[in-house]
C-alpha positions as CSV (number, residue, x, y, z in Angstrom):
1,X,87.0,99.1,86.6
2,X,87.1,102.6,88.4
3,X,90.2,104.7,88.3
4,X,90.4,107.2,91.1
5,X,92.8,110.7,91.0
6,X,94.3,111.4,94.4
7,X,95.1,114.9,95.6
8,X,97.2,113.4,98.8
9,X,100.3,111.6,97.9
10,X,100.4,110.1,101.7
11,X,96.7,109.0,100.5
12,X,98.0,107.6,97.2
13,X,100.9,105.7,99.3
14,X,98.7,104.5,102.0
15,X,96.5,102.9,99.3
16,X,98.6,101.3,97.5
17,X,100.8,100.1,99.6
18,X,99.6,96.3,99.4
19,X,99.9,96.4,95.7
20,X,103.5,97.5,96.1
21,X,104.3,95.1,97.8
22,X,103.3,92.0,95.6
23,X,105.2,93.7,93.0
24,X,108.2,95.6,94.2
25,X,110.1,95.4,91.4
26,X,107.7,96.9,88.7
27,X,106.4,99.6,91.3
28,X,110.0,100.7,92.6
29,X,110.4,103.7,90.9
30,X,106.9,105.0,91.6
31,X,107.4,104.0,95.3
32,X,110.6,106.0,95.4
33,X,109.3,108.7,94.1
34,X,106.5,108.9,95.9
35,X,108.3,109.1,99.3
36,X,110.8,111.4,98.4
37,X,107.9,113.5,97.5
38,X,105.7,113.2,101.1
39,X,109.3,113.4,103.1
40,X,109.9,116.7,101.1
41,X,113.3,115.6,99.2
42,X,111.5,116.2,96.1
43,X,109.2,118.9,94.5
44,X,108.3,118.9,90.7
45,X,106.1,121.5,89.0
46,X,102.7,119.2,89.3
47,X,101.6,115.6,90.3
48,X,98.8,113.1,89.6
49,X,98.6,110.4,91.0
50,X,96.6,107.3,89.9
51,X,95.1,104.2,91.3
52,X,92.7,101.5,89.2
53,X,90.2,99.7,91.1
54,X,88.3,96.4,90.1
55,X,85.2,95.7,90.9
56,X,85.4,94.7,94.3
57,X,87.3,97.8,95.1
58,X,91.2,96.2,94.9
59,X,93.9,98.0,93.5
60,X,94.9,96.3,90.3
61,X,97.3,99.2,88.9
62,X,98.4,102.4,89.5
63,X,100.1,105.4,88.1
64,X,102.1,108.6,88.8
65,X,103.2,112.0,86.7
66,X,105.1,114.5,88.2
67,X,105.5,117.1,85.6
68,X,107.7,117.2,83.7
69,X,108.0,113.8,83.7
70,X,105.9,111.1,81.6
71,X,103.1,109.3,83.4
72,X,104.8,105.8,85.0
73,X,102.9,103.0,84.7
74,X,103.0,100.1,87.3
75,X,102.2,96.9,85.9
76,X,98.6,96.1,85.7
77,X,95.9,94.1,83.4
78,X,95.5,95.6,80.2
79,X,91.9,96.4,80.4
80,X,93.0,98.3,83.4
81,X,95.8,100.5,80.9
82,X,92.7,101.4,78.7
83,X,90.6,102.8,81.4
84,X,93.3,104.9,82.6
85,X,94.0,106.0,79.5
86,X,90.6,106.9,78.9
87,X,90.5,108.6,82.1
88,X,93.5,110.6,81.7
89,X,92.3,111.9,78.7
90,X,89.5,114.0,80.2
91,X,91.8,114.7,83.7
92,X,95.8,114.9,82.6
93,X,95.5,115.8,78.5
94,X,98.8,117.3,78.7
95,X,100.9,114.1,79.5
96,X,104.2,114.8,77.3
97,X,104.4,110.9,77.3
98,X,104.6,107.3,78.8
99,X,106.9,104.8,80.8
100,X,105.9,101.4,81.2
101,X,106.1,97.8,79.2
102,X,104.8,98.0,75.9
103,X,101.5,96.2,76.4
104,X,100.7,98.2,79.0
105,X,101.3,101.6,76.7
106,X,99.6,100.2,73.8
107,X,96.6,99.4,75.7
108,X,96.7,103.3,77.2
109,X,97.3,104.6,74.1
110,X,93.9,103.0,72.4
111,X,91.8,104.0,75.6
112,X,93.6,107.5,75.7
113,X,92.7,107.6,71.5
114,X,89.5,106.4,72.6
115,X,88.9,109.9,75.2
116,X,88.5,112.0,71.8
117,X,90.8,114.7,73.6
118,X,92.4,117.4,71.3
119,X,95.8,115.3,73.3
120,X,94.8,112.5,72.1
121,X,95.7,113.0,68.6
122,X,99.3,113.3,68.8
123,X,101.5,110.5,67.8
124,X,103.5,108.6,70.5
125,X,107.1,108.3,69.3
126,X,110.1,105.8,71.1
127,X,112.5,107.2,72.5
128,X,114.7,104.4,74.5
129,X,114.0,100.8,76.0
130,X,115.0,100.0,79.5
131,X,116.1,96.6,81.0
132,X,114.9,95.9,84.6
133,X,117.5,93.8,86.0
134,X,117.7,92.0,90.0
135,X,120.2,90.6,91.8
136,X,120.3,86.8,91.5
137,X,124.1,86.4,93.4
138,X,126.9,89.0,93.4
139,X,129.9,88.5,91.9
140,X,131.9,91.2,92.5
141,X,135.0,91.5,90.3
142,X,139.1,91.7,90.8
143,X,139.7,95.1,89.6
144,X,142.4,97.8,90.5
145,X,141.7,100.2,92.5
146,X,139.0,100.6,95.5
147,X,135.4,101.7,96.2
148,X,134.2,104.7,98.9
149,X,131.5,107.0,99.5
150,X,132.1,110.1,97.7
151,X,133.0,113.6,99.4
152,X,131.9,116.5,99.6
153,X,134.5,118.8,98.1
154,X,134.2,116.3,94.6
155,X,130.3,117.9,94.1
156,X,131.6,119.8,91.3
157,X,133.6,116.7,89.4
158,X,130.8,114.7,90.1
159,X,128.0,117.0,89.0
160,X,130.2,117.2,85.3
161,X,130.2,113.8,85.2
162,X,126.0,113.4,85.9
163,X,125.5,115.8,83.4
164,X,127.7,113.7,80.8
165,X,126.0,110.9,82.1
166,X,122.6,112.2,81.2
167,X,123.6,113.6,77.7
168,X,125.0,109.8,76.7
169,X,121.7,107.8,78.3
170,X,119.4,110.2,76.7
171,X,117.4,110.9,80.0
172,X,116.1,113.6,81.0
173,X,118.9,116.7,80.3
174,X,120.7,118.3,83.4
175,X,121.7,121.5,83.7
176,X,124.9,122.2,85.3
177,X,123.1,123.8,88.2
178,X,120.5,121.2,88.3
179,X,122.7,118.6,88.1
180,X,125.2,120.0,90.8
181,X,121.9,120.5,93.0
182,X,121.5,116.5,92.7
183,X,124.9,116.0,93.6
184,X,124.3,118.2,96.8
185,X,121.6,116.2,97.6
186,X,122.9,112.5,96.7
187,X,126.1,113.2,99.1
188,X,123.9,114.6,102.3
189,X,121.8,111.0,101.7
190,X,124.8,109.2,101.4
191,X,123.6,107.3,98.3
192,X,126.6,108.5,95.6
193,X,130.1,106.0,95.3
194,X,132.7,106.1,93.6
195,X,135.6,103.5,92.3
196,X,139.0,105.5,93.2
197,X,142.2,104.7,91.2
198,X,145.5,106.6,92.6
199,X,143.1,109.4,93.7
200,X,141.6,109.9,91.0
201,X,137.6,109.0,90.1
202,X,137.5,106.8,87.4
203,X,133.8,105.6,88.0
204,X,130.9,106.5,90.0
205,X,127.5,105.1,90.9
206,X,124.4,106.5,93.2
207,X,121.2,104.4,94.3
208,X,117.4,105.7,94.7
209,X,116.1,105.7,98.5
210,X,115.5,102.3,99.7
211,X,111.8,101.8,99.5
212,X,110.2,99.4,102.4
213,X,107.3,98.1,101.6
214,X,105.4,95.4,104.2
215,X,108.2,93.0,104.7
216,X,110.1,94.0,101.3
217,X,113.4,96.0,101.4
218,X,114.3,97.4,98.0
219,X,117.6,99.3,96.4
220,X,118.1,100.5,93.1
221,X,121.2,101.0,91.6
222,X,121.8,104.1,89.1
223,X,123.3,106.0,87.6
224,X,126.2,104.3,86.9
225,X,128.9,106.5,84.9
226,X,132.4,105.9,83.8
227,X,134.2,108.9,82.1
228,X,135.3,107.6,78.0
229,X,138.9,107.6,78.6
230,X,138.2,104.8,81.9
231,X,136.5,102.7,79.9
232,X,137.0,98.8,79.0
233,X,138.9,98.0,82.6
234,X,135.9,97.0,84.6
235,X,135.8,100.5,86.8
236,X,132.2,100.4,85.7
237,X,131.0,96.8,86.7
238,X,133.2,97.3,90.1
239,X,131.4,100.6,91.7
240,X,128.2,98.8,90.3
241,X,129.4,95.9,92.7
242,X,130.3,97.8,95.3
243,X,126.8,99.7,95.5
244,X,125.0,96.8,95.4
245,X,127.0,95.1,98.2
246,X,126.4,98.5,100.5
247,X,122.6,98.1,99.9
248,X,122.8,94.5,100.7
249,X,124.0,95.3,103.6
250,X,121.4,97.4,104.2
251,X,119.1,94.2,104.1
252,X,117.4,95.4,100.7
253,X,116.8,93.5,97.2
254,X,118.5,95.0,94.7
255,X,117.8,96.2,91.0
256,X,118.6,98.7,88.4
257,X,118.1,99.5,84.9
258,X,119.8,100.2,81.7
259,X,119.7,101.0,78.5
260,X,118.6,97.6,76.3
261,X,120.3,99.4,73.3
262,X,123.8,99.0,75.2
263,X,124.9,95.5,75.0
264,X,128.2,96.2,76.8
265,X,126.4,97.2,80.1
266,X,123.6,94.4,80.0
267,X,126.6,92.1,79.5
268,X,128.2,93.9,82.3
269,X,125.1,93.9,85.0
270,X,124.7,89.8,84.0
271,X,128.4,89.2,84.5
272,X,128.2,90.5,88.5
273,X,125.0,88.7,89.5
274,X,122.2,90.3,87.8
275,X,119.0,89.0,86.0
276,X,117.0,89.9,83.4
277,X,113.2,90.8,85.1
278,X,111.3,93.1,82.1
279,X,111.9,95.3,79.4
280,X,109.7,99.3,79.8
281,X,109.8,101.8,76.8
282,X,109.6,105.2,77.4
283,X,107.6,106.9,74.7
284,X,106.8,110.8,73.8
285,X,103.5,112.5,72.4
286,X,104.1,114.5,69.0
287,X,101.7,116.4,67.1
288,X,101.2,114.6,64.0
């Protein structure tokens, strides 16, 4: 197997886009990001981008970092994982960590270990488990109140709320700035909801940009937020609903994560329509 680093991310999408495709899902999040990235909505301190090749020169797996971020691995064989990881070690030794189902790290761990890099030594450390949910059938629930998109003069409200939101899921941390920047952004792409009770926002919820891929729409639902004293009255599961119906609309698959520590939201995502697809670990590097 040959793993290639590519400069260009329009290259990187280009050449990967028939891999995508077959597997939408698991490479959703690298798509996304990839896009956001050539279209200029995104900038991030670095990027490597990663594509493993079998021997007849197919795309079997590919991978992305955009620093500060872990390095995101798509699905792929598991001899594939070591070569990468081998590779990496020599190219990308500062990776803070890895994304991706827990084969897949393993097997990039033992060919990373394998690169004898002074990286390479660290310990990699769990952090949190992610569910990877799609819509099977919507079933969207009887509860008061009413979604909307939200509005501009809520950035502030809303920016409070993401940062809470990224304190309790133990994602990356927000500033208030940065988080208020994301809010900025979310409302001009009309991609952040919320579920309204007498005026007042007791949930809200935001998708990724839909990612097209060959014939394959796809949507991704998150983050979904509802403030501790809305809790318990389904304000949650509705502005879930109510996102995934306006991506629907939009002719797109649907999916999201969540956190597979949180039984109350799996139970939730099942309840409206949502299956089960695969489980991803986000893991960090420590020095030993």
């Amino acid at each position: 197997m040959k793993v290639e680093q590519i400069e260009s991310v329009d290259e990187f999408i280009a050449a990967t886009t028939g891999f995508r495709a077959a597997d939408p899902l698991r490479t959703n999040v690298i798509g996304s990001v990839s896009f956001a990235v050539a279209e200029g909505d995104r900038t991030y301190d670095d990027y490597h981008w990663w594509i493993v090749r079998n021997g007849d020169g197919g795309v079997v797996g590919i991978a992305m970092r955009t620093n500060p971020f872990n390095l995101y691995l798509s699905s792929m064989p598991p001899e594939a994982s070591r070569v990468l990881g081998r590779t990496v070690g020599h190219l990308d030794d500062a990776l803070p960590g890895l994304t991706g189902p827990r084969g897949l790290v393993d097997a990039f761990r033992e060919g990373y270990a394998a690169s004898k890099s002074p990286g390479s030594t660290r310990v990699l450390v769990e952090q949190r488990r992610d569910l990877l949910y799609e819509l099977e059938e919507l079933v969207e629930p009887d509860v008061e109140g009413y979604g909307r998109p939200a509005r501009r003069e809520e950035t502030g409200e809303l920016a409070r709320m993401l940062v809470q939101f990224s304190d309790e899921a133990a994602v990356q941390a927000l500033s208030l700035a940065e988080a208020h920047d994301a809010t900025e952004r979310k409302l001009r792409d009309g991609s952040l909801f919320c579920w309204d009770l007498e005026g007042a926002i007791v949930a809200m919820a935001g998708h990724a940009p839909i990612v097209t891929t060959g014939l394959v729409v796809l949507g991704r639902v998150g983050p979904v937020y509802t403030p501790p004293s809305y809790r318990r009255r389904g304000y949650g599961s509705a502005v879930t609903a109510y996102v995934t119906r306006h991506l629907m609309e939009q002719g797109a698959r649907v999916m999201l994560f969540t956190d597979a520590s949180n039984p109350t939201s799996n139970a939730i995502y099942q309840e409206i329509g949502y299956r089960l697809v695969d489980e991803l670990v986000e893991m960090r590097f420590v020095e030993r």
